[in-house]
C-alpha positions as CSV (number, residue, x, y, z in Angstrom):
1,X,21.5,-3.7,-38.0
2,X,18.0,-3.4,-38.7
3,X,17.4,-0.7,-36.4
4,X,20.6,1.1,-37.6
5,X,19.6,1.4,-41.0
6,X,15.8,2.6,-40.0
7,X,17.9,5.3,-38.1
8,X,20.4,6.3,-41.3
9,X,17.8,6.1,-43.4
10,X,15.5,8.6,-41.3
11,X,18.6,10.9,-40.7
12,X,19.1,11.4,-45.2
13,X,15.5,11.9,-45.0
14,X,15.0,14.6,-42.7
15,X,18.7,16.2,-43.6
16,X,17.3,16.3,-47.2
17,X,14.5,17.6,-46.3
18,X,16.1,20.7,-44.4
19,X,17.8,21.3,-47.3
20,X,15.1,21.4,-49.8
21,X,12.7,23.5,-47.6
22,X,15.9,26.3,-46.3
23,X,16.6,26.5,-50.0
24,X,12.9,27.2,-50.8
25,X,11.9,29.6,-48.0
26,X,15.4,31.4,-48.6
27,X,14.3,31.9,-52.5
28,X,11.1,32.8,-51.9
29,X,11.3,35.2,-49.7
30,X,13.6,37.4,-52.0
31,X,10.7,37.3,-54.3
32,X,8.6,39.7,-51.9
33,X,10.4,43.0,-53.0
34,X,13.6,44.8,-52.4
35,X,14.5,45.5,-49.0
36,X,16.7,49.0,-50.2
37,X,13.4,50.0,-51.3
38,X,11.4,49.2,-48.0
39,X,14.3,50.8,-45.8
40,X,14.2,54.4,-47.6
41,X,10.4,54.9,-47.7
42,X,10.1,55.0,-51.7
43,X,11.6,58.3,-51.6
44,X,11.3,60.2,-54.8
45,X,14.6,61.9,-53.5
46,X,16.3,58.4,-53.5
47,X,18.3,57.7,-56.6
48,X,19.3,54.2,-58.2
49,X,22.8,54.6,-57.1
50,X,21.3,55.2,-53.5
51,X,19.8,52.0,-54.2
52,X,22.7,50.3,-55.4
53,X,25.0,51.1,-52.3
54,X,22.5,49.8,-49.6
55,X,21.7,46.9,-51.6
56,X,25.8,46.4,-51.6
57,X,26.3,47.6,-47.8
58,X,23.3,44.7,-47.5
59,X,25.5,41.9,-49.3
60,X,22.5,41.8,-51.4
61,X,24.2,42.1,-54.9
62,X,26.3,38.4,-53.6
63,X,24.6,35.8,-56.0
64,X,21.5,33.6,-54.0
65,X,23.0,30.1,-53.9
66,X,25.8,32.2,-52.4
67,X,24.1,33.8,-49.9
68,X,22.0,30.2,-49.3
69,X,25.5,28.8,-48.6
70,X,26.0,31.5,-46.6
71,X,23.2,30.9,-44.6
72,X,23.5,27.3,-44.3
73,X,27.2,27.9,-42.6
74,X,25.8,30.7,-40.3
75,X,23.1,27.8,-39.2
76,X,26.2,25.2,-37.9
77,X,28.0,28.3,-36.5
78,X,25.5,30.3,-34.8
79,X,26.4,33.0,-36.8
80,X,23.3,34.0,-38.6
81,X,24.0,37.5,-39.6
82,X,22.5,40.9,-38.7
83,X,18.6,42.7,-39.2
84,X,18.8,45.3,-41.2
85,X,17.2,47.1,-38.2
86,X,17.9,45.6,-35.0
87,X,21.3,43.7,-34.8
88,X,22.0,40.1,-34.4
89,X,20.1,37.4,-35.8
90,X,21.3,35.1,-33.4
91,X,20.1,37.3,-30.3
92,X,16.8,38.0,-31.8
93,X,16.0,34.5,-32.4
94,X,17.6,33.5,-28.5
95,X,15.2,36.0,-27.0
96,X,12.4,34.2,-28.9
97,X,12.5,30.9,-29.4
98,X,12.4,30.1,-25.7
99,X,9.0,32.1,-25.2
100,X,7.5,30.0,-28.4
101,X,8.8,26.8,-26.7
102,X,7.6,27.7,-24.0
103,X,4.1,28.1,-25.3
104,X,3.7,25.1,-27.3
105,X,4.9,23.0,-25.1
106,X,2.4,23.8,-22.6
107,X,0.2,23.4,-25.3
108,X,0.9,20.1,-26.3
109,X,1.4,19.0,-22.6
110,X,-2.0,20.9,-22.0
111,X,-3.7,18.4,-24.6
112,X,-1.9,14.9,-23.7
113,X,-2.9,15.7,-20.0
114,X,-6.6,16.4,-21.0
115,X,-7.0,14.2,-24.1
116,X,-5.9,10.7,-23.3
117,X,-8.1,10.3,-20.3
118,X,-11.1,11.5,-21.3
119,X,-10.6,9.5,-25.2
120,X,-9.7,6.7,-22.9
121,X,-12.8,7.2,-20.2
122,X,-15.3,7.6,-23.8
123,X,-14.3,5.0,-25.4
124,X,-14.5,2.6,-22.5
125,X,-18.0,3.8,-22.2
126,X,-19.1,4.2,-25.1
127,X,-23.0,5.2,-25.7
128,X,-22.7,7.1,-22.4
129,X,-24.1,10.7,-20.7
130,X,-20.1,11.4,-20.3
131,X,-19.1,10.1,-24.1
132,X,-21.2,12.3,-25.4
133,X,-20.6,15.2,-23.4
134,X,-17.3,14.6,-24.5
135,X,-18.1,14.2,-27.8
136,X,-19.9,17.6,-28.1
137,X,-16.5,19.3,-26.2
138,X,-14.5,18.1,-28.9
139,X,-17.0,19.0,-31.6
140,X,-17.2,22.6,-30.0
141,X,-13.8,22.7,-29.6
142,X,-13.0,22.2,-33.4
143,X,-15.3,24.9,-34.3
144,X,-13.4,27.4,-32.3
145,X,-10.9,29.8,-33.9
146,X,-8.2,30.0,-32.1
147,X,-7.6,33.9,-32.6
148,X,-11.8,34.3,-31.3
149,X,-11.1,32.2,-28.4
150,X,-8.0,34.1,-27.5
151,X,-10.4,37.1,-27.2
152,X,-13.3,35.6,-25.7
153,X,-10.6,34.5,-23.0
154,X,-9.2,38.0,-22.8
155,X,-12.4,39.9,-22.4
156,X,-13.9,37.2,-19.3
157,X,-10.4,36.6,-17.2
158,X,-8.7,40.1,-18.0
159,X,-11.1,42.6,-18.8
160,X,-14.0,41.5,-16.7
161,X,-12.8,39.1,-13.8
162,X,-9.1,41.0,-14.3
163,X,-7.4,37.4,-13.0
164,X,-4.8,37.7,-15.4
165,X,-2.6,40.0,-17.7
166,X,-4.2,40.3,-21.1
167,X,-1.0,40.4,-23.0
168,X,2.8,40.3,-23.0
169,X,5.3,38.1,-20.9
170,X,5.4,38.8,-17.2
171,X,5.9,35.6,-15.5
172,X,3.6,32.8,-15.0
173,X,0.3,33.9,-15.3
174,X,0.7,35.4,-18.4
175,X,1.7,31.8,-19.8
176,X,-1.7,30.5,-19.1
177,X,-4.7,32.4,-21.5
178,X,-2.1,31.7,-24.6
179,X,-1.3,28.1,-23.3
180,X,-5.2,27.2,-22.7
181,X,-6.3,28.6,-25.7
182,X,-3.6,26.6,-28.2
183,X,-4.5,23.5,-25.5
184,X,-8.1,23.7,-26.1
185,X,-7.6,23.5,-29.6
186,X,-5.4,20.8,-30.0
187,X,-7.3,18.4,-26.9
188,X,-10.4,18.7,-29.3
189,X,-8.7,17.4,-32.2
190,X,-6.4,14.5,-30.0
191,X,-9.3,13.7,-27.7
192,X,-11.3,11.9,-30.9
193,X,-8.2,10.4,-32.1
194,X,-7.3,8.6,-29.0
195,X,-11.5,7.9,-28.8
196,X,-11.6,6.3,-31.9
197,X,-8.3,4.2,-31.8
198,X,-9.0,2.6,-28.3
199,X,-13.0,1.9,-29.6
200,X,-10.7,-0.3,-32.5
201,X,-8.4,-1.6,-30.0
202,X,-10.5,-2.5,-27.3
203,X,-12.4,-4.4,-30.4
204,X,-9.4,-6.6,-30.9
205,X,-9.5,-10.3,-30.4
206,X,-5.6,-10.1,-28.5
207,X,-7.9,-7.6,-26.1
208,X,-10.3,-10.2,-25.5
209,X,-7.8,-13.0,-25.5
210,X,-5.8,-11.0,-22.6
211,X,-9.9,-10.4,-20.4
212,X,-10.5,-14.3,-21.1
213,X,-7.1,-15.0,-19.5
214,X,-9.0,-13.4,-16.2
215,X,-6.8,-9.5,-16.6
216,X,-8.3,-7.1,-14.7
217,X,-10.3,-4.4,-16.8
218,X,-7.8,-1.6,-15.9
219,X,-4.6,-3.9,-16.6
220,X,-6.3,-5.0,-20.5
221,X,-7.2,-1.0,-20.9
222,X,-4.1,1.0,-20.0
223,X,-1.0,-1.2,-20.4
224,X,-2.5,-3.6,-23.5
225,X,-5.2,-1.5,-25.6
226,X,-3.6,1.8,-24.6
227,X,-0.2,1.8,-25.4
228,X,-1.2,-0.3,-29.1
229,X,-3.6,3.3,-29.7
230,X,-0.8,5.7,-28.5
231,X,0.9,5.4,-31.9
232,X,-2.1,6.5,-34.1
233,X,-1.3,10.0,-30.9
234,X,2.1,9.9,-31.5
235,X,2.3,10.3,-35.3
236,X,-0.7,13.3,-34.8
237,X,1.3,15.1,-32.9
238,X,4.6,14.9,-35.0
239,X,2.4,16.2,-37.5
240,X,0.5,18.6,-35.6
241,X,4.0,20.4,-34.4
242,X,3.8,21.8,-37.7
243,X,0.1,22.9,-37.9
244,X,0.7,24.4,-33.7
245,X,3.6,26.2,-34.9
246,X,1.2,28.0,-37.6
247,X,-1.2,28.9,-35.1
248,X,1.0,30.1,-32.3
249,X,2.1,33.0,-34.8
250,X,-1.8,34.2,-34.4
251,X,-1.4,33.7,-31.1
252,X,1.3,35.4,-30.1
253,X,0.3,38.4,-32.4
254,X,-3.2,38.4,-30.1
255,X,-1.4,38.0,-26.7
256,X,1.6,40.4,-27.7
257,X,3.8,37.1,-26.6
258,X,7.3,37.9,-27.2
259,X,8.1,34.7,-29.6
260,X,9.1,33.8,-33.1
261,X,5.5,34.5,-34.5
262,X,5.7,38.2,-33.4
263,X,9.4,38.4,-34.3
264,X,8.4,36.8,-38.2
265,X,5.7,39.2,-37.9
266,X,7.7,42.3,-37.5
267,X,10.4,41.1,-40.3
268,X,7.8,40.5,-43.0
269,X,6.6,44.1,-42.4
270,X,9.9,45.5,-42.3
271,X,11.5,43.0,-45.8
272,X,13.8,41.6,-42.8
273,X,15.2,39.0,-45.1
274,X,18.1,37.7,-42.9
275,X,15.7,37.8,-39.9
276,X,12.5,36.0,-41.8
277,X,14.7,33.7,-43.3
278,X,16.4,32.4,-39.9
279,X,12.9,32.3,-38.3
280,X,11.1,30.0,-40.8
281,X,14.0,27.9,-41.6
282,X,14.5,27.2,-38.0
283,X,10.7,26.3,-37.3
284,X,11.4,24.2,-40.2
285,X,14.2,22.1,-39.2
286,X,12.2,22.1,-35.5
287,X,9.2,20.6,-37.1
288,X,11.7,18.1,-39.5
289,X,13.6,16.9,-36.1
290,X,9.9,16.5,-34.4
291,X,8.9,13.7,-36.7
292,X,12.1,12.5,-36.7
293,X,11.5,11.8,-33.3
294,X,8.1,10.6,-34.0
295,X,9.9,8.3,-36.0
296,X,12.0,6.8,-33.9
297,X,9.4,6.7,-31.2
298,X,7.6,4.0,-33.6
299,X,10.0,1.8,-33.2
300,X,9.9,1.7,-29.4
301,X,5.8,1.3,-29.3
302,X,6.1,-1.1,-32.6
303,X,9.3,-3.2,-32.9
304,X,8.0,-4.8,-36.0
305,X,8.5,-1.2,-37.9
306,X,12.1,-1.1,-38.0
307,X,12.1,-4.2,-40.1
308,X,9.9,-2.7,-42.8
């Protein structure tokens, strides 16, 4: 029953949450001028009544909460309107949600991959030639913009070496320069968290209970102090979802990748409101259901948190 109720209670908070931030994103973004407007260039020519009839061919005249509802209904349905410009919602968004999956995925796996063995491998030689080298990647690393390494990648594998395309979607290879540069980014940021949680693990007297008991070094370092450290990882990355789904929009506007960051791109320029609107309030939910997860992954490194 415990457990149960950690889960309910988890599911109000994150449904609660979608609903506060769809209702938010959905007002504010009609605060950032009139689409009618946008669509017929500020004409002088254009009259009020002009105007008027777009803004009713638009369903823009229906009152907000609404078109929220509206919205929210579309979201269960899969029915999420049309652009103004370019059709269905729904189609827009299912060409580009897979290619922003597809990055940050990479990404993240990218980072896990790179970061916990080399936190692990500093921390259990700490003072060491390699922890420092380390040390300085990770520093260097976090110094990097993302949208300057993107270019500094660009100009040495495409331009110069010509290894690989410099932008768009074509297969494979084109997956890796925007994958490695989100990847460097976040291995910098993970590699000093798993560093610093294993140097307080491995500092723990249940660490040096398990070596008394005669363990062997690699038994007490990956399944005892490495699995206790994993859940400082784990709660980073439900939180840095959020902060990677920020910087894949630079990103993808530097590698011309096909995803939701060029598609939000293209509908803030153009007052896109049904196509902005599904695109943030689906990154949303995305990043609410991620640390939902990262919730409910607690429990399965920490048992005693679902009593809490």
């Amino acid at each position: 029953m415990p457990f149960l109720s950690y889960i309910l209670k988890r599911l109000f908070q994150a449904v609660f949450v979608i609903v506060v931030v769809t209702l938010f994103v959905s007002y504010a973004i009609r605060l950032t001028g009139d689409p009618a407007v946008m669509m017929t260039g500020n004409s002088a020519s254009v009259t009020e009544a002009d105007l008027e009839r777009i803004r009713e061919a638009l369903d823009l005249n229906r009152p907000f909460i609404e078109q929220y509802l509206g919205f929210m209904g579309g979201l269960f349905t899969g029915d999420l309107g049309n652009s103004f410009f370019r059709g269905s919602v729904a189609g827009l968004i299912a060409q580009a949600l897979p290619a922003t999956l597809l990055l940050a995925l990479s990404s993240i796996l990218i980072s896990i991959l790179l970061s916990i063995p080399l936190g692990v491998y500093a921390a259990t030689h700490r003072g060491s030639i390699a922890d420092q080298a380390i040390r300085i990647f990770s520093l260097v690393g976090l110094s990097f913009p993302n949208f300057w390494l993107a270019i500094m990648l660009i100009l040495l594998f495409s331009v110069k070496l010509q290894w690989l395309p410099a932008s768009g979607f074509d297969g494979l290879q084109s997956l890796i320069m925007p994958a490695a540069t989100m990847g460097v980014i976040l291995t910098a940021t993970n590699l000093r968290i798993v560093r610093t949680t294993m140097l307080d693990v491995l500092s723990a007297q249940y660490i040096m209970v398990a070596r008394a008991k005669g363990l062997a070094e690699r038994q007490v370092v990956y399944k005892h102090a490495l699995r206790n450290s994993s859940i400082a990882l784990v709660t980073y990355l439900g939180l840095q979802f959020g902060a990677l789904m920020g910087g894949v929009v630079v990103v993808e506007m530097v590698f011309n990748w096909p995803g939701m960051g060029s598609l939000a791109l293209q509908a803030i320029s153009q007052r896109d409101y049904p196509v902005l609107q599904a695109v943030i309030s689906i990154l949303a939910i995305m990043i609410v259901l991620v640390n939902l997860l990262v919730d409910l992954a607690y429990v399965a490194l920490d048992p005693r948190i679902r009593l809490e």
